[in-house]
N, C-alpha and C positions, 0 to 999 in steps of 0.2 A: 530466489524469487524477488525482484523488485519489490521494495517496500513503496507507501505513498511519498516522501519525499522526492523519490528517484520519478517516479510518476507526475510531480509537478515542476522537475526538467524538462523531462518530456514535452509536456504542454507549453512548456516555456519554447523551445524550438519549432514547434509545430505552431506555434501564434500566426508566424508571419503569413499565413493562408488563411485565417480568416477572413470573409470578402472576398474570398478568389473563385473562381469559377473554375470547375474542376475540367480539364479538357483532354484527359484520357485516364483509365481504369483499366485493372489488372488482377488477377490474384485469384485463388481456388474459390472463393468465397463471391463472387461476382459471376455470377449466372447469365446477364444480364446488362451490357454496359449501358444501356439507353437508361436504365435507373437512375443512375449519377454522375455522366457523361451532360453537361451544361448546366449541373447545379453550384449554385452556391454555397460553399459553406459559411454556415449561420453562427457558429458559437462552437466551442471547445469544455469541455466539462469535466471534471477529474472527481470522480468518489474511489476516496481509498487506491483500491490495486486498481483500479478501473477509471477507461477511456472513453468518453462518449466524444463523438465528430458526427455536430447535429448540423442536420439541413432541414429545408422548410417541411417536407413529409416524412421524411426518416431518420434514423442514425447510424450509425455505426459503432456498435460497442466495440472493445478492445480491452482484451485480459493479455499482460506476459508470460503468465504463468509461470514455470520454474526457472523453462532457459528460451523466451521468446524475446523479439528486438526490435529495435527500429531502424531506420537510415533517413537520411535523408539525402543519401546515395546509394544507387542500385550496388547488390552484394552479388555478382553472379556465382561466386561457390557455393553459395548457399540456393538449395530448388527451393524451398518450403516457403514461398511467397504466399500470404494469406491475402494481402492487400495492397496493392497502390495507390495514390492517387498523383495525377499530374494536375499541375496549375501551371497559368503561365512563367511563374515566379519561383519554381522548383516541384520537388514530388516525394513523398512522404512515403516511406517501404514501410509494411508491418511482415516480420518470419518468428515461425515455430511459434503462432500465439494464436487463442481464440480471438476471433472475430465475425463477429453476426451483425445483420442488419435486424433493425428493431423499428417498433408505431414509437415514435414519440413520447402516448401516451402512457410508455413505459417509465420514463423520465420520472412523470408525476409519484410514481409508486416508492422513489426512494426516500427513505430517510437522510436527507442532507445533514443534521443534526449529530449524525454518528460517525461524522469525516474527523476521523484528529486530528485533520489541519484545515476542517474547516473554519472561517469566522463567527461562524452560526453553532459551531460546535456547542455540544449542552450537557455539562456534568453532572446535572440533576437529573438528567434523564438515563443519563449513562449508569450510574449507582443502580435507580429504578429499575433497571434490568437485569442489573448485575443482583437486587436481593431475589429476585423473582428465579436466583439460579442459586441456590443455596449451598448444595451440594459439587459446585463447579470449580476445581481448584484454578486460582487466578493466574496462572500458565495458559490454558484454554479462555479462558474470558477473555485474555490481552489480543489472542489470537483469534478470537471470533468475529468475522467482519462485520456480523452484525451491531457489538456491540463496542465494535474499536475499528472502523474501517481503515486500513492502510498500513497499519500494523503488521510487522512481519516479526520473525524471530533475532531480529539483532535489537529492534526498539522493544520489545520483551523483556531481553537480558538486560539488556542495558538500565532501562526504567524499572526495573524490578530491586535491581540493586543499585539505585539511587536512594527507591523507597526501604531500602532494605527490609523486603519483604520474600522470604523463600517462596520459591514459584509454584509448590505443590500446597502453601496454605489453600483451606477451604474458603469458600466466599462467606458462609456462615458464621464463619467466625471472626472476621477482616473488623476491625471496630472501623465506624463511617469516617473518621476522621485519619483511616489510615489508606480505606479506598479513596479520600478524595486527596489524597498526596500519593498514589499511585496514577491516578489519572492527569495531575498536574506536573509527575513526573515522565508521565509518557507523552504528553502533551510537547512538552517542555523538551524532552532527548530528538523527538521528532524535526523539530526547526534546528536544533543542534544539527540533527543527520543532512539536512539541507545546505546550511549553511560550512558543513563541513565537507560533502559531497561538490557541493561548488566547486571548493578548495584543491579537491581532491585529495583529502587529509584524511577522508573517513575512518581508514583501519589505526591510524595512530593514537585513535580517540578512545579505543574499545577498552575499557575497564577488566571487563569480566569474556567477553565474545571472544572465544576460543586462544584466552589469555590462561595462565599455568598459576600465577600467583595472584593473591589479592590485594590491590595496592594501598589498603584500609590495616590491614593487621599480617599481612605476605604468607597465612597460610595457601595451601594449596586447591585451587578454584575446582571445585566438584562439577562433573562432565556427564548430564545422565537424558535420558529421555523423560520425560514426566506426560503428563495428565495423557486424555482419552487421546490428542492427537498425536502421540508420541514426538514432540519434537524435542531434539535435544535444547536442553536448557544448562548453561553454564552458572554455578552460585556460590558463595561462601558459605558454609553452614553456620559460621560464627559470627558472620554479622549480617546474615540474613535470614528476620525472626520468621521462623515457620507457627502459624496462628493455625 
C-alpha cells in the first residue's frame, strides 16, 4: 500500500493540471460526464494515504489502497479504470483504487493536523490521543490514520526502531518523552522515505523492513504479526525496549 510520501509524488506530477479545464472524463466512477466535463480543477490536496482533486462544487477523493495506480498514460491491459481526466495539457488515469466524488464540505471535516507530513502537523495533539488510547500497543497507533495519517507499515518499522521502541509496547506505559521521540522519529523516517524514494534508493535504506540481521548488535531481526491489525512487524528484541 502507498505510504504518504509516495502520495506526495503523486501530487507532485499531477500539479501540472491545476488551472486546466478538464475536457473529457472516463472511468466506472463517472455516471455522468457533464459533472466534470468544463470544469476547472481548483487545488490538489494530499492527507496521509489520500487524494482529494478539488473543483469549485466537488472533489474527487482517491484512495490506492493495496495495489491501485496512476498514469499519466493510458494502461490498456489494465480494464479496472476508476478515473480519467483529460485536459488540454495531458490526462491523469487512476486503476484498482477507490475513488468517489464528494460536497466539498467534506474537506472541512478533516483533521489536517494528523498529516505527518503535514506543516501544520501537531505532536501535542497527537500524544493527546495516543493517552486517550491507553491500552493500544504502539504498532496500531503508528498505523492508525487517525492518529498518524500516511503512515504505512515500512515507516512503522523503520520509526519504531530508530526509537527503539518494541512495536507491541502498550501506550500506557510509553514514558512522554519516549512517545514524542517516536513521533519525531516517524516524522523524521517519513521525509527520509521521500527523499529517498526520489532517489529511487528506498529499499537500500531499510534497517529492520524485511532485513534478517540487526545492523545495531547483528542478532537476528524478529518477523511477527503484532497488535489488533495483524500486520507483520520486523524488530530486534535486544534493542528494542518493550515498555
Amino acid at each position: 500500500m502507498p505510504e504518504g510520501p509516495t502520495i506526495i509524488l503523486m501530487k507532485e506530477d499531477l500539479q501540472q493540471f491545476i488551472g486546466k479545464k478538464v475536457v473529457a472524463a472516463d472511468g466506472s466512477i463517472i455516471s455522468d460526464k457533464k459533472i466534470v466535463v468544463n470544469k476547472i480543477l481548483k487545488d490538489i490536496k494530499t492527507f496521509g494515504k489520500l487524494t482529494f482533486l478539488i473543483f469549485e462544487d466537488f472533489s474527487f477523493r482517491i484512495h490506492l489502497l493495496m495495489f491501485g495506480s496512476y498514469s499519466l498514460r493510458e494502461k490498456p491491459e489494465i480494464k479496472s479504470l476508476r478515473l480519467s481526466l483529460q485536459f488540454d495539457n495531458g490526462t491523469m488515469y487512476f486503476y484498482t483504487c477507490s475513488a468517489k466524488i464528494i460536497e466539498n464540505k467534506e474537506l472541512d471535516t478533516i483533521d489536517w493536523e494528523a498529516d505527518i507530513m503535514s506543516d501544520i502537523w501537531n505532536s501535542e495533539k497527537a500524544v493527546e490521543k495516543m493517552r486517550a488510547l491507553p491500552k493500544m500497543m504502539i504498532c496500531d497507533a503508528l498505523m492508525n490514520q487517525d492518529l498518524f495519517s500516511g503512515v504505512g507499515n515500512i515507516i512503522k518499522n523503520e520509526a519504531l526502531f530508530r526509537a527503539q521502541v518494541h512495536p507491541e509496547s502498550r501506550i500506557q506505559a510509553i514514558p512522554d518523552k519516549v512517545l514524542y521521540l517516536i513521533i519525531t522519529e516517524t516524522r523524521g523516517y517519513s521525509f527520509d522515505f521521500l527523499k529517498w524514494k526520489r532517489k529511487n534508493e528506498l529499499k537500500k535504506h531499510f534497517q529492520v523492513y524485511h532485513q534478517e540481521k540487526c545492523p545495531l548488535c547483528g542478532k537476528s531481526i524478529r518477523k511477527k504479526e503484532t497488535g489488533k491489525g495483524k500486520r507483520t512487524s520486523f524488530y530486534c528484541e535486544k534493542d528494542q525496549k518493550l515498555y
